[in-house]
PyMOL Python script that loads the backbone (N, CA, C, O; Angstrom):
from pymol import cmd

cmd.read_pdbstr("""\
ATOM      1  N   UNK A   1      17.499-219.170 -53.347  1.00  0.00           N
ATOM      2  CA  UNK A   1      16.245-218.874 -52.706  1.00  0.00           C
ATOM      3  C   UNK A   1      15.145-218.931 -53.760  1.00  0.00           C
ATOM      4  O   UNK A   1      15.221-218.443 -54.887  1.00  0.00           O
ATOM      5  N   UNK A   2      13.900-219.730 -53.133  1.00  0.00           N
ATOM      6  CA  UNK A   2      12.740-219.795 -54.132  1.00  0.00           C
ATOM      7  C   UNK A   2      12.073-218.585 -54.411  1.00  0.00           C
ATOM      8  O   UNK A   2      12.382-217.803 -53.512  1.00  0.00           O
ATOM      9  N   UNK A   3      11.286-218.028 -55.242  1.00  0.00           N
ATOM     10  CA  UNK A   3      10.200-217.101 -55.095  1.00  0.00           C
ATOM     11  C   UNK A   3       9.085-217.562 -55.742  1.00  0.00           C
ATOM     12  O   UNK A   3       9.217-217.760 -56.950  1.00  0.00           O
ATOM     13  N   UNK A   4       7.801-217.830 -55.139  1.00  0.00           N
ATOM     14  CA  UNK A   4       6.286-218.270 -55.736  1.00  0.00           C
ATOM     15  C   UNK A   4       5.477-217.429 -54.957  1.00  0.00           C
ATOM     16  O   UNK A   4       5.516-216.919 -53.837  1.00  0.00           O
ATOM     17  N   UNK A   5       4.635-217.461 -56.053  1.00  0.00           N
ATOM     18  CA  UNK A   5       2.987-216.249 -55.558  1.00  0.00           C
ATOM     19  C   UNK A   5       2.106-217.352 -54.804  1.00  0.00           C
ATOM     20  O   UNK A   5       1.852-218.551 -54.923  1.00  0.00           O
ATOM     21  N   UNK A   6       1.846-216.504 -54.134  1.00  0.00           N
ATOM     22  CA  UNK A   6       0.749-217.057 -52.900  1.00  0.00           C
ATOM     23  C   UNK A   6      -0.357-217.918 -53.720  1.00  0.00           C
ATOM     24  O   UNK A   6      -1.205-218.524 -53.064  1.00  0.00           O
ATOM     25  N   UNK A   7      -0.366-217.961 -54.604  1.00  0.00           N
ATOM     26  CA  UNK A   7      -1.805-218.783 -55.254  1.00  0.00           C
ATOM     27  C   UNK A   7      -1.287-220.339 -55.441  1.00  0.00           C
ATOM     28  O   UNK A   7      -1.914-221.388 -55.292  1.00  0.00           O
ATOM     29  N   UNK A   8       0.233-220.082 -55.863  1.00  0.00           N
ATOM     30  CA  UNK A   8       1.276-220.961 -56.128  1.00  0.00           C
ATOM     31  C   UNK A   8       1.677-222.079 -54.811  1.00  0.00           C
ATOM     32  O   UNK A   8       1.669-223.304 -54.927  1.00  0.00           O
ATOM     33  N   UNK A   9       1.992-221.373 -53.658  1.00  0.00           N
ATOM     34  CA  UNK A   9       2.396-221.358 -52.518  1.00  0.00           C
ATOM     35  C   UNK A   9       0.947-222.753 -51.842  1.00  0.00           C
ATOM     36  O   UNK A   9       1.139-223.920 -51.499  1.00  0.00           O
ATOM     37  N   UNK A  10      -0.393-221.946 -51.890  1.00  0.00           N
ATOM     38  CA  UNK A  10      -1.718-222.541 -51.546  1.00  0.00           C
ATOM     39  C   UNK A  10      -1.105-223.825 -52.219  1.00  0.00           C
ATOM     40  O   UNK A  10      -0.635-224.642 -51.427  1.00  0.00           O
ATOM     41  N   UNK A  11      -1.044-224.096 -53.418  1.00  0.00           N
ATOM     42  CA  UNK A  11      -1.108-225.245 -54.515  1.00  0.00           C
ATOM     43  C   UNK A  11      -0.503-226.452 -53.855  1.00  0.00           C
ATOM     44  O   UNK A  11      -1.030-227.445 -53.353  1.00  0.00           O
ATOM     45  N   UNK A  12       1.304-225.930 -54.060  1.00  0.00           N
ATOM     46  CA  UNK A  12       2.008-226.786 -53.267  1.00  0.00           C
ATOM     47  C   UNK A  12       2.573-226.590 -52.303  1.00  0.00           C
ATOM     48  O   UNK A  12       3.802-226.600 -52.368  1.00  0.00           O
ATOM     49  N   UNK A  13       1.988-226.358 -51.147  1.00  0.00           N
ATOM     50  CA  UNK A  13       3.023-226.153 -49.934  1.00  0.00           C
ATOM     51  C   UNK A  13       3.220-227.557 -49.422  1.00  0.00           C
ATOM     52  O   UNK A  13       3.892-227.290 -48.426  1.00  0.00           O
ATOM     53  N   UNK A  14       3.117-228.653 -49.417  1.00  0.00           N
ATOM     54  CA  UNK A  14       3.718-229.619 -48.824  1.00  0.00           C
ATOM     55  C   UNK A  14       5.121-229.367 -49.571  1.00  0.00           C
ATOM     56  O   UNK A  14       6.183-229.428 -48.951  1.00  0.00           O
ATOM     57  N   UNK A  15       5.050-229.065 -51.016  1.00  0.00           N
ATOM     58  CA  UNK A  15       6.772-229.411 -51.634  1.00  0.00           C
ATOM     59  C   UNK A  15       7.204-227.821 -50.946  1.00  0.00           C
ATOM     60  O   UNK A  15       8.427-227.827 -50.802  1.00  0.00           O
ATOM     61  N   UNK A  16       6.719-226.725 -50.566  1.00  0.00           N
ATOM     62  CA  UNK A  16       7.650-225.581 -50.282  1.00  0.00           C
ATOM     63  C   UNK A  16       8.060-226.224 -48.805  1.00  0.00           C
ATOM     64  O   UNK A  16       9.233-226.052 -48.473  1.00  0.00           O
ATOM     65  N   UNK A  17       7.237-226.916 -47.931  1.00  0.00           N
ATOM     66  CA  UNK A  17       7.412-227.164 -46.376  1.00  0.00           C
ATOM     67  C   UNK A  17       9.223-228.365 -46.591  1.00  0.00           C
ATOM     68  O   UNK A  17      10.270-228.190 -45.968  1.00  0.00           O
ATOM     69  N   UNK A  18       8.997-229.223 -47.429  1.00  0.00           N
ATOM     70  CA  UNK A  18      10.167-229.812 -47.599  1.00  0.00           C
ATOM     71  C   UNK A  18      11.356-228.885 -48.414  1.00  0.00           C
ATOM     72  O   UNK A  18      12.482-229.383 -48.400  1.00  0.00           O
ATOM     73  N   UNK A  19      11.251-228.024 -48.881  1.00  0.00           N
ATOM     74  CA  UNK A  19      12.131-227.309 -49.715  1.00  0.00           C
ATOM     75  C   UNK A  19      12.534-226.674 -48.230  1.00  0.00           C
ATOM     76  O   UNK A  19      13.595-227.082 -47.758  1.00  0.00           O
ATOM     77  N   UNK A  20      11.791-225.733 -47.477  1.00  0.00           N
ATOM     78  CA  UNK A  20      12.403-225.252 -46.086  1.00  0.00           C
ATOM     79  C   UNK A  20      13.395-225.842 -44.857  1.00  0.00           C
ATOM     80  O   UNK A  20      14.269-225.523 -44.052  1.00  0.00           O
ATOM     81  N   UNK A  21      12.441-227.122 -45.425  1.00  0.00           N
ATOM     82  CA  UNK A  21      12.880-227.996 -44.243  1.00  0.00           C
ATOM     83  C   UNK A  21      14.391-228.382 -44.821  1.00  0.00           C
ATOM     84  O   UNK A  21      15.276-228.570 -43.985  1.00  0.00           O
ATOM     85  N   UNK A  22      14.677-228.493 -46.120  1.00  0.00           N
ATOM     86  CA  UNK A  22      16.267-228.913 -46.564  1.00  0.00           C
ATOM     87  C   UNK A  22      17.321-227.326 -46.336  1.00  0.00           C
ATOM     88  O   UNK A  22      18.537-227.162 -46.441  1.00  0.00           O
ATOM     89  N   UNK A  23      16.291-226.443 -46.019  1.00  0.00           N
ATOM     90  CA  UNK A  23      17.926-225.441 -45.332  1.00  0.00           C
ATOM     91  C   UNK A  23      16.946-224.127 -46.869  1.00  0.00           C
ATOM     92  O   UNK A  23      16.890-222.910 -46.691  1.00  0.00           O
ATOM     93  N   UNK A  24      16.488-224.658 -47.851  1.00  0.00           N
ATOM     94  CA  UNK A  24      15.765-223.158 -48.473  1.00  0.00           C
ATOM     95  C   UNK A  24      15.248-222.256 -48.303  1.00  0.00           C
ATOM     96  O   UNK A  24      14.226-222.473 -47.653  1.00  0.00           O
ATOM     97  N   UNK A  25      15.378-221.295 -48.532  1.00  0.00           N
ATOM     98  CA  UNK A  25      14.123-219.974 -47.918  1.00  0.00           C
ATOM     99  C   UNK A  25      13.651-219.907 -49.186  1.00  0.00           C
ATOM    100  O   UNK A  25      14.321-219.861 -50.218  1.00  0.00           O
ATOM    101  N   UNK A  26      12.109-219.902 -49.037  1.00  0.00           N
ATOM    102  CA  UNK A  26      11.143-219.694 -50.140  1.00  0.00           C
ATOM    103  C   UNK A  26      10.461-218.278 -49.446  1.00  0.00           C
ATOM    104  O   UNK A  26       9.998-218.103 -48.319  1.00  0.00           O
ATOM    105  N   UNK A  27      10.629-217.176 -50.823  1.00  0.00           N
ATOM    106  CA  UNK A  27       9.891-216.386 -50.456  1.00  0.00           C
ATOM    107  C   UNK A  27       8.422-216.040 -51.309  1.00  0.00           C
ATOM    108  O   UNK A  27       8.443-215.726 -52.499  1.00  0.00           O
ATOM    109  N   UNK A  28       7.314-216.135 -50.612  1.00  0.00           N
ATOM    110  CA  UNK A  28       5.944-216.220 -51.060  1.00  0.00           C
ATOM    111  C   UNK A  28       5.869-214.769 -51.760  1.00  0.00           C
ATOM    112  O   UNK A  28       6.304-213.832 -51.090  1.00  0.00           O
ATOM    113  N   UNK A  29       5.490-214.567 -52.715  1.00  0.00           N
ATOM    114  CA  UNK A  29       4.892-213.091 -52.895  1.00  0.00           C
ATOM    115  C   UNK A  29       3.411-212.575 -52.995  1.00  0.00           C
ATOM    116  O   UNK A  29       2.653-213.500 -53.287  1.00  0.00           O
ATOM    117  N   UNK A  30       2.774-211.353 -52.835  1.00  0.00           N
ATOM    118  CA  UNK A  30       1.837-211.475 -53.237  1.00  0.00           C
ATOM    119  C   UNK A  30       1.330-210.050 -54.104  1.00  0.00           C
ATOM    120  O   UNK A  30       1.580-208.977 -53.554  1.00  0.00           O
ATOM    121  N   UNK A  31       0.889-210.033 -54.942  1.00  0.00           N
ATOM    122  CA  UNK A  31       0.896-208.837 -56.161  1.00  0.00           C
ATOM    123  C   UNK A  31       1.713-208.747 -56.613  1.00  0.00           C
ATOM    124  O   UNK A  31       1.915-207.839 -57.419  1.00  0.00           O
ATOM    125  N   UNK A  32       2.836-209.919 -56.219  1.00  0.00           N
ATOM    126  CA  UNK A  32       4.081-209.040 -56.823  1.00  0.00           C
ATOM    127  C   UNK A  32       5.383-208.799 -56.144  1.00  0.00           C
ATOM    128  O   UNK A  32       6.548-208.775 -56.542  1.00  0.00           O
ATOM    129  N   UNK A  33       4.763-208.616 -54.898  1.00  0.00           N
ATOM    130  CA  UNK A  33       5.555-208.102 -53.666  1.00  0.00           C
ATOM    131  C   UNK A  33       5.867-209.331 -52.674  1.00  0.00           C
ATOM    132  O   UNK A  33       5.039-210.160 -52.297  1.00  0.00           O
ATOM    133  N   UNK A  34       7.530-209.269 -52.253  1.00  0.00           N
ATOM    134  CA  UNK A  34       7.566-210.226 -51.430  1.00  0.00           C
ATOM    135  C   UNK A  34       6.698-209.862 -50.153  1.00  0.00           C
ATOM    136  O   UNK A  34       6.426-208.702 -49.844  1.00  0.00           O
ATOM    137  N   UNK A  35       6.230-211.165 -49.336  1.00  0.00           N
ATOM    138  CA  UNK A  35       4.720-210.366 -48.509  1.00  0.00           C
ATOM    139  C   UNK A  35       5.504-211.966 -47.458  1.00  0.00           C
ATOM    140  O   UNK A  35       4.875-212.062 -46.404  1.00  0.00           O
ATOM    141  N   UNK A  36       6.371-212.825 -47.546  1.00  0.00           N
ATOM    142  CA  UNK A  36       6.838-213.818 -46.228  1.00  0.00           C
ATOM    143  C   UNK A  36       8.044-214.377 -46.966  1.00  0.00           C
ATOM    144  O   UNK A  36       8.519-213.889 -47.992  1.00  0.00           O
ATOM    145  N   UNK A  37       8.460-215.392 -46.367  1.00  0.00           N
ATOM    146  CA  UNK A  37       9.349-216.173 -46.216  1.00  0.00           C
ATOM    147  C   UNK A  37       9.588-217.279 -45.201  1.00  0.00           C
ATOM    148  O   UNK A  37       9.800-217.175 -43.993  1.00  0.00           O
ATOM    149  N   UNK A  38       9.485-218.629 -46.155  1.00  0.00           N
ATOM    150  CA  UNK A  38       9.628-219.825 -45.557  1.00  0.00           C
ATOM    151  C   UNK A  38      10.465-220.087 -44.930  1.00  0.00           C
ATOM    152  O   UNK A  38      11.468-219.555 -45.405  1.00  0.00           O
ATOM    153  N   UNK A  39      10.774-220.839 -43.748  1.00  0.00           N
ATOM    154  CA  UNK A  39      12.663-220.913 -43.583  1.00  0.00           C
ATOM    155  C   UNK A  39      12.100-222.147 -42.535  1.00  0.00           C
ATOM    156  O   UNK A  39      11.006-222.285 -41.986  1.00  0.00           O
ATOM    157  N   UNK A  40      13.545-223.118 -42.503  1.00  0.00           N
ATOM    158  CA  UNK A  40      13.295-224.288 -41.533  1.00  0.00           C
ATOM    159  C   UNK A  40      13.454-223.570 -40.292  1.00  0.00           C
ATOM    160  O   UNK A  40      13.787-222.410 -40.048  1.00  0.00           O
ATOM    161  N   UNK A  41      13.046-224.812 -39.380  1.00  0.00           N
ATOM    162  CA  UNK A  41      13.180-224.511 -37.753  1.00  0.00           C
ATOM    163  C   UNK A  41      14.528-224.075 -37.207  1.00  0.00           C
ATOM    164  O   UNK A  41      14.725-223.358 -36.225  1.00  0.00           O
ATOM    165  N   UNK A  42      15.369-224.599 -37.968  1.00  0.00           N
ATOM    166  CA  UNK A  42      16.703-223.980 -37.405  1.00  0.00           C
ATOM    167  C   UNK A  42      16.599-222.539 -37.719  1.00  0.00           C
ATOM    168  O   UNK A  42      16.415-221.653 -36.885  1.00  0.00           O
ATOM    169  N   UNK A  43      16.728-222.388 -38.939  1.00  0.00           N
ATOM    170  CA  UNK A  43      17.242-220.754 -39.459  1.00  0.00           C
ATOM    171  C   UNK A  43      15.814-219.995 -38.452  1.00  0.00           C
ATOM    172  O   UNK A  43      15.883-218.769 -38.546  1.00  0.00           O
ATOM    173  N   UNK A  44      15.033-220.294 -37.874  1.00  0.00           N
ATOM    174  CA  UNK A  44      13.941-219.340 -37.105  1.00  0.00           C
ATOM    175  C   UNK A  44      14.274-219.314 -36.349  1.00  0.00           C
ATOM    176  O   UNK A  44      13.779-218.385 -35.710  1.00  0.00           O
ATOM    177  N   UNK A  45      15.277-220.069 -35.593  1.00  0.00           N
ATOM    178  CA  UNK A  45      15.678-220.794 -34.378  1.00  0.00           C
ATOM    179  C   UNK A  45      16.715-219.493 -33.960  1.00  0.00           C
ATOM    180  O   UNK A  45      16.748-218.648 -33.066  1.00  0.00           O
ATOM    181  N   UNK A  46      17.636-219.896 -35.293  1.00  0.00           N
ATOM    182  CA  UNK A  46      18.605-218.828 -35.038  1.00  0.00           C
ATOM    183  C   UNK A  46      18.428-217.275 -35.072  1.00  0.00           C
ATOM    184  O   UNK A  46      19.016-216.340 -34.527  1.00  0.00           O
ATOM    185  N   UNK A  47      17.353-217.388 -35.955  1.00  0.00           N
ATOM    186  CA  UNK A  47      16.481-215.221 -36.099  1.00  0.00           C
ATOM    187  C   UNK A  47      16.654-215.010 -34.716  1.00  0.00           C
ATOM    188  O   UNK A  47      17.320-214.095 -34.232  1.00  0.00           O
ATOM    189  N   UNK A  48      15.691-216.368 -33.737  1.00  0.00           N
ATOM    190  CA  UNK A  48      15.021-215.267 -32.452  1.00  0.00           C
ATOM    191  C   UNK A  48      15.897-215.481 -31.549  1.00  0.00           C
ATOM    192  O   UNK A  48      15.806-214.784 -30.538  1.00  0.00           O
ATOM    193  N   UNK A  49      17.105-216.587 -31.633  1.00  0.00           N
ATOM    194  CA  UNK A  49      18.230-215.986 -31.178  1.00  0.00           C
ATOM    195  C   UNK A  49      18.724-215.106 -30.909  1.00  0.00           C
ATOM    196  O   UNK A  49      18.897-214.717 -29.754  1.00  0.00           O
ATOM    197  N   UNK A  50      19.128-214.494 -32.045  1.00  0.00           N
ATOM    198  CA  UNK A  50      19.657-213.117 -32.592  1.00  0.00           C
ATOM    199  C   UNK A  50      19.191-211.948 -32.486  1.00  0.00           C
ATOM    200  O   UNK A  50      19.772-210.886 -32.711  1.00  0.00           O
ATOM    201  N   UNK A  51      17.730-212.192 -32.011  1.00  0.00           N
ATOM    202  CA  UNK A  51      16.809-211.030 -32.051  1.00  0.00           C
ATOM    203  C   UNK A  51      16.489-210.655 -30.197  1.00  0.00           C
ATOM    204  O   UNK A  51      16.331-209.552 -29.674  1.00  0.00           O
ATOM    205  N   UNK A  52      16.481-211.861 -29.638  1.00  0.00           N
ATOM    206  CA  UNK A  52      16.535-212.242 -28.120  1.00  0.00           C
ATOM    207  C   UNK A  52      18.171-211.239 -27.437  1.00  0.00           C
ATOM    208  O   UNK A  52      18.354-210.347 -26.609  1.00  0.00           O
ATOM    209  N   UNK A  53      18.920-211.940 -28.241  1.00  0.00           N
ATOM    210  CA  UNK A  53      20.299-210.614 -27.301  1.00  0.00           C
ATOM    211  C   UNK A  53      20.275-209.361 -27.292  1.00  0.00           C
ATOM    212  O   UNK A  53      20.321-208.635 -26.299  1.00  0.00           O
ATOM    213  N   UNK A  54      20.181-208.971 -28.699  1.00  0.00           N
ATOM    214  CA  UNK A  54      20.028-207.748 -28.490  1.00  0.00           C
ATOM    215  C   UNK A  54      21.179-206.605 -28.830  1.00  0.00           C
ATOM    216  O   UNK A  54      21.041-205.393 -28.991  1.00  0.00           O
ATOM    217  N   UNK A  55      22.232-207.342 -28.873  1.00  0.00           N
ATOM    218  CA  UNK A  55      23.604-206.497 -28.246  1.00  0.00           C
ATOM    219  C   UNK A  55      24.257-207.495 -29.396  1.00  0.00           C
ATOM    220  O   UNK A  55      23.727-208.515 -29.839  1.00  0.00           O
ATOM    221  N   UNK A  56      25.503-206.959 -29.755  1.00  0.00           N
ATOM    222  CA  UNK A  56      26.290-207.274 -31.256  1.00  0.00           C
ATOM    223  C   UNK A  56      25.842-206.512 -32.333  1.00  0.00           C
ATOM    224  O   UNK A  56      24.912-205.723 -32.496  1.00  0.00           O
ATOM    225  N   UNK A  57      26.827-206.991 -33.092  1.00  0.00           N
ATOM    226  CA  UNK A  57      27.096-206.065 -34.305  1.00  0.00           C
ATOM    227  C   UNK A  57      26.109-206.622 -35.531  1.00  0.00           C
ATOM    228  O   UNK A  57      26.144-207.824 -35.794  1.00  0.00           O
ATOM    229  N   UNK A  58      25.428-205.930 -36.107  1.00  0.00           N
ATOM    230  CA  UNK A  58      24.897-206.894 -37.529  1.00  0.00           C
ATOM    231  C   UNK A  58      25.483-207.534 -38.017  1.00  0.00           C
ATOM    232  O   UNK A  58      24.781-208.389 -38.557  1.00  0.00           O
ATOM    233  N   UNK A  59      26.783-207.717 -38.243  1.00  0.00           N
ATOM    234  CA  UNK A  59      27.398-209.275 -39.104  1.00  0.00           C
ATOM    235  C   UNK A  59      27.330-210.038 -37.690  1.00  0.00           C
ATOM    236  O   UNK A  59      27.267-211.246 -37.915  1.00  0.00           O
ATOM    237  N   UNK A  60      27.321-209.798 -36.508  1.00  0.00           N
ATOM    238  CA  UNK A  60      26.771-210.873 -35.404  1.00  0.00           C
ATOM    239  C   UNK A  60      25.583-211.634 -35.812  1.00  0.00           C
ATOM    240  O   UNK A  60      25.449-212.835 -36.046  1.00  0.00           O
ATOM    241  N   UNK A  61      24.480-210.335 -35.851  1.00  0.00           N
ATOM    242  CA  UNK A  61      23.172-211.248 -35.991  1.00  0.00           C
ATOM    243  C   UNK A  61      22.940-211.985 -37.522  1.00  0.00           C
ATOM    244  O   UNK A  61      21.977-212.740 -37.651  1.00  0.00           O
ATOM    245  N   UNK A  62      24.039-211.688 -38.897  1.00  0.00           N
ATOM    246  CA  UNK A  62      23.469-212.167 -40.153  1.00  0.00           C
ATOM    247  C   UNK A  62      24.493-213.651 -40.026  1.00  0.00           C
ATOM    248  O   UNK A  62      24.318-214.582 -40.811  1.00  0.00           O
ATOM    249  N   UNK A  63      25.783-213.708 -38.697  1.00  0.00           N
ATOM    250  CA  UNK A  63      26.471-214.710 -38.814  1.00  0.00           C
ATOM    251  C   UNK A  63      25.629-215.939 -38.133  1.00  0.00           C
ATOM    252  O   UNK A  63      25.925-217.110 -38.368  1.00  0.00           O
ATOM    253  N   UNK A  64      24.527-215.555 -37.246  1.00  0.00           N
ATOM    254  CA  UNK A  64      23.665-216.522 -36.946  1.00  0.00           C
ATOM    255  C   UNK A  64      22.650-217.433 -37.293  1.00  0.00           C
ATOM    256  O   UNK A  64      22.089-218.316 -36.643  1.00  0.00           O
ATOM    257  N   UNK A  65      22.485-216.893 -38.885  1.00  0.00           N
ATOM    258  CA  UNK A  65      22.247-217.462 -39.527  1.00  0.00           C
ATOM    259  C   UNK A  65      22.545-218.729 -40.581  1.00  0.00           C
ATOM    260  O   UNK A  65      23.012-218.414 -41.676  1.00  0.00           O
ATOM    261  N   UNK A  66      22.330-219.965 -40.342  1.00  0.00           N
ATOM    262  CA  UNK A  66      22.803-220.624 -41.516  1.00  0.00           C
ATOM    263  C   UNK A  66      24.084-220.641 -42.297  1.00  0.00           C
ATOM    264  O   UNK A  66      25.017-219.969 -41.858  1.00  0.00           O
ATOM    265  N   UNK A  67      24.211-221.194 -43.186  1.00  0.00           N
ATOM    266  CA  UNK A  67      25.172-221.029 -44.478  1.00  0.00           C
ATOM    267  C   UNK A  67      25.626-219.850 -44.751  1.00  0.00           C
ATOM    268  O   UNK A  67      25.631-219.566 -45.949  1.00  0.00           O
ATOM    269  N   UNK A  68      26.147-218.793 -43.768  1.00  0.00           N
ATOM    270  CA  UNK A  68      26.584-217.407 -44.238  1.00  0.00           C
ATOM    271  C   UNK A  68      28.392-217.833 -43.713  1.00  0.00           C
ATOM    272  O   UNK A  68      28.992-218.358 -42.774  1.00  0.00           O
ATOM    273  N   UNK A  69      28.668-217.163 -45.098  1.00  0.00           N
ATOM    274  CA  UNK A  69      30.587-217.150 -44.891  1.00  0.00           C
ATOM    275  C   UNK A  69      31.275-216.323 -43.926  1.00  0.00           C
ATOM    276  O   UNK A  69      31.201-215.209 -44.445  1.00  0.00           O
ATOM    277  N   UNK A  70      31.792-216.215 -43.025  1.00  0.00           N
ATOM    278  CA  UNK A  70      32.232-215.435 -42.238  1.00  0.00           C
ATOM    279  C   UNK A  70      33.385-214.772 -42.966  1.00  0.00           C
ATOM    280  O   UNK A  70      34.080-214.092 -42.211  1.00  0.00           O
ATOM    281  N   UNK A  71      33.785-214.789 -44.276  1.00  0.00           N
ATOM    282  CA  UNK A  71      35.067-214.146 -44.634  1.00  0.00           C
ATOM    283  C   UNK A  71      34.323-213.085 -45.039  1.00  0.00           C
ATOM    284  O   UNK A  71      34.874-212.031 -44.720  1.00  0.00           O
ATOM    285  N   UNK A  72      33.160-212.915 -45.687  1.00  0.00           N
ATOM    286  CA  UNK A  72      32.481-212.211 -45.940  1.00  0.00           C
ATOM    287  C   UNK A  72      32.608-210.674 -44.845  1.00  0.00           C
ATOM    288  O   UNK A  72      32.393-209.587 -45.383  1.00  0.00           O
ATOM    289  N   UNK A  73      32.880-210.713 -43.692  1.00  0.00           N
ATOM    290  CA  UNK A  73      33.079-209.572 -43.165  1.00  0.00           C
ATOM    291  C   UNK A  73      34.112-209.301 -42.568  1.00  0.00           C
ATOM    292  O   UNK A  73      34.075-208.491 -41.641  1.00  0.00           O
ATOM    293  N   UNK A  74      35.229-209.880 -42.931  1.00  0.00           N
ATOM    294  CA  UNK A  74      36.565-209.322 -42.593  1.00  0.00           C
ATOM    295  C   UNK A  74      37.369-208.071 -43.438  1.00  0.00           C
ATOM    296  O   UNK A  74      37.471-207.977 -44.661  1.00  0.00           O
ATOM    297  N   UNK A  75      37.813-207.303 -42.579  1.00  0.00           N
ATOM    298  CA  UNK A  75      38.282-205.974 -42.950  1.00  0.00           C
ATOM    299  C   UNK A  75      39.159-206.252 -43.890  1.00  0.00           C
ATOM    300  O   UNK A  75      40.022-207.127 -43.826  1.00  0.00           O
ATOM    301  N   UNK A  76      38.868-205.203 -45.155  1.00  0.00           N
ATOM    302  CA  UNK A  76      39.654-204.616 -45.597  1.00  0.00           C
ATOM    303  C   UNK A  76      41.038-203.832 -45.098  1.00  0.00           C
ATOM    304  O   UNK A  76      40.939-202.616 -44.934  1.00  0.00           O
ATOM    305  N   UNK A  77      42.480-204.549 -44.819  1.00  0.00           N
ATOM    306  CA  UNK A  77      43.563-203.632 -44.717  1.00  0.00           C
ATOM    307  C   UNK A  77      44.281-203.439 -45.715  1.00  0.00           C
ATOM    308  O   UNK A  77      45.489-203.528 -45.495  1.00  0.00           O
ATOM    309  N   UNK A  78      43.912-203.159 -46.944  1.00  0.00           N
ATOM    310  CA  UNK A  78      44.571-202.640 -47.854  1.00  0.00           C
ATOM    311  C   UNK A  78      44.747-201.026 -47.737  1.00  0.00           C
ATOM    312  O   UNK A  78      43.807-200.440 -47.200  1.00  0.00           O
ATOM    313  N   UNK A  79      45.582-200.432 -48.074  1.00  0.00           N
ATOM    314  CA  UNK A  79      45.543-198.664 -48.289  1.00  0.00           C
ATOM    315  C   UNK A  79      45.055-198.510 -49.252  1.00  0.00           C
ATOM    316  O   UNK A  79      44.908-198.939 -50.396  1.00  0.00           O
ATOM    317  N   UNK A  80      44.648-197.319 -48.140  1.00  0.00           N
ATOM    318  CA  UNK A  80      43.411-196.505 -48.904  1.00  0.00           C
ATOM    319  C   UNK A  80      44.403-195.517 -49.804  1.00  0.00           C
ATOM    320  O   UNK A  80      45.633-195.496 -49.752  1.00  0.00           O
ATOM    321  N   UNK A  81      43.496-194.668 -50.685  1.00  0.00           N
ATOM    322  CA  UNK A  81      44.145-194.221 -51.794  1.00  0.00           C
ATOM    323  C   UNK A  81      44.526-192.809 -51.319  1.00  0.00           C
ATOM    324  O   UNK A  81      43.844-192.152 -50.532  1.00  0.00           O
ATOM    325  N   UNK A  82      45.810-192.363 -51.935  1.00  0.00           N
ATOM    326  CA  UNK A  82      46.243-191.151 -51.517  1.00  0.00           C
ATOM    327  C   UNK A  82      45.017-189.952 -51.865  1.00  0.00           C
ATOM    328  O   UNK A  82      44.396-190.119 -52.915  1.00  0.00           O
ATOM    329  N   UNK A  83      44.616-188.583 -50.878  1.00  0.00           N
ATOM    330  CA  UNK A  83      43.593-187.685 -51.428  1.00  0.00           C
ATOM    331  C   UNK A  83      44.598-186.120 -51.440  1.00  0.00           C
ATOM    332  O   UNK A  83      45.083-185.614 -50.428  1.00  0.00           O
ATOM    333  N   UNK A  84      44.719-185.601 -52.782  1.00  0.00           N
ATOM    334  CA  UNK A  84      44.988-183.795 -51.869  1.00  0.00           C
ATOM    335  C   UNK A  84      43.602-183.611 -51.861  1.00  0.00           C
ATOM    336  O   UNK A  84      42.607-183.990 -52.478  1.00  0.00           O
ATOM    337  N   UNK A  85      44.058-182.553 -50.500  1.00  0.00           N
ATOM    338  CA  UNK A  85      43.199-181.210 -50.296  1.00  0.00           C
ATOM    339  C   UNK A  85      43.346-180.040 -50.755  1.00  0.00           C
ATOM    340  O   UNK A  85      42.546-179.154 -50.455  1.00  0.00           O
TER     341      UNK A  85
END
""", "prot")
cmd.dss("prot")
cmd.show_as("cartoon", "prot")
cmd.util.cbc("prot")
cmd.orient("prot")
């Protein structure tokens, strides 16, 4: 993911609009502070998707996104560690 200051952003946004458009999220800052984020039509596509149901679990709505690994949220069944009380 990119990060450029809004003064930066003004300069070249034709190259941030193609950086989005290849699947990047550029996030603009301003003072300092992230203040947006670029993202192509798909990955917006898929936010208001996700934001439209309503219902599911948060790894629902972060799996609707893009390039995210789905192994990434599969349970842990290992044992857990013995505790006394």
């Amino acid at each position: 993911m990119a990060t450029i200051t809004l003064k930066d952003a003004k300069a070249g946004f034709s190259a941030l609009v193609d950086k989005a458009s290849a699947g990047e999220f550029v996030t603009i800052t301003r003072h300092g502070k992230p203040a947006a984020v670029l993202v192509s039509v798909d990955a917006a596509e898929a936010a208001k998707r996700a934001y439209r149901k309503g219902d599911g679990s948060f790894a629902d709505h972060i799996l609707a996104f893009p390039d995210i690994d789905e192994d990434v949220f599969k349970r842990n069944c290992s044992p857990a560690r013995d505790v006394e009380l």
